[in-house]
C-alpha positions in Angstrom: 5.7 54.9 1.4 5.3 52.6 4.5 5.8 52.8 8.0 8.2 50.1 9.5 5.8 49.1 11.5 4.0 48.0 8.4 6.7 45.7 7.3 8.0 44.7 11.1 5.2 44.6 13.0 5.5 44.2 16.6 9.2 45.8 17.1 8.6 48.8 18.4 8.8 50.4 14.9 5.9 52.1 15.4 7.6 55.3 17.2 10.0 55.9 14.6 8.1 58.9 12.4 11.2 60.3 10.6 12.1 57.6 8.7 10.1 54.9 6.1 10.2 52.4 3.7 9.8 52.6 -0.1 8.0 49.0 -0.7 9.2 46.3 1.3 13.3 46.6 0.9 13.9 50.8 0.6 14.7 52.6 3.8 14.7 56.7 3.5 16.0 58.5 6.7 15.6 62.4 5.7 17.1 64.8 8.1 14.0 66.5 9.7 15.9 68.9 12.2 17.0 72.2 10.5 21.3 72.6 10.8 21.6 68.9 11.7 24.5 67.3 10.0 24.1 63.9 11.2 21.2 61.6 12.5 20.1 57.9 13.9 19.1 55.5 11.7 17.2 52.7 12.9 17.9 49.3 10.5 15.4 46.1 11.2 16.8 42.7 10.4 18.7 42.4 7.7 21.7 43.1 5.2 21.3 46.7 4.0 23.3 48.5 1.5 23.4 53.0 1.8 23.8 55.0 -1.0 27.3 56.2 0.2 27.9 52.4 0.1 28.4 51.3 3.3 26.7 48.0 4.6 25.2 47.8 7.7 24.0 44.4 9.3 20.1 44.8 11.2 18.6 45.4 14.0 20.3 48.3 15.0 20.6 52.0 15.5 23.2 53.8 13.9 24.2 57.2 13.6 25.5 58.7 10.3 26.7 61.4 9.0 25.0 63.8 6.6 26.3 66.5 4.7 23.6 68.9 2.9 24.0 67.1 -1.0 23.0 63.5 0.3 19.3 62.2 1.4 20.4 58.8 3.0 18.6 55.4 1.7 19.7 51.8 2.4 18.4 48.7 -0.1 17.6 45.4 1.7 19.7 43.0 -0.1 19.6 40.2 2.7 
């Protein structure tokens, strides 16, 4: 497990504590608040691909929904 700031050093990445990296191209964003059904993701630069296959294009904060079955992840693929 990473921190962003680990992999984008410098972007102010370093705040963000509810969300890492798995290696350099896995990004994890667990809900942390109990009852929340949605949350902001922050994406660095980038082409990433979610688990409920949507495709976001990086840097930028997102919000996204999430029901109680999923545990949201995005794969770098650009």
């Amino acid at each position: 497990m990473r921190s962003l700031e680990y992999e984008y050093p410098h972007q102010g990445y370093e705040i963000i504590k509810n969300q890492f990296l798995l290696g350099d191209s896995i990004l994890v964003a667990p809900v942390t608040q109990k009852g929340a059904r949605s949350r902001e993701v922050t994406f660095p630069a980038g082409e990433w691909k979610g688990d409920d296959n949507s495709t976001v294009i990086g840097p930028k904060t997102l919000s996204i929904s999430v029901p109680l079955n999923r545990l949201p992840w995005y794969r770098k693929i650009k």
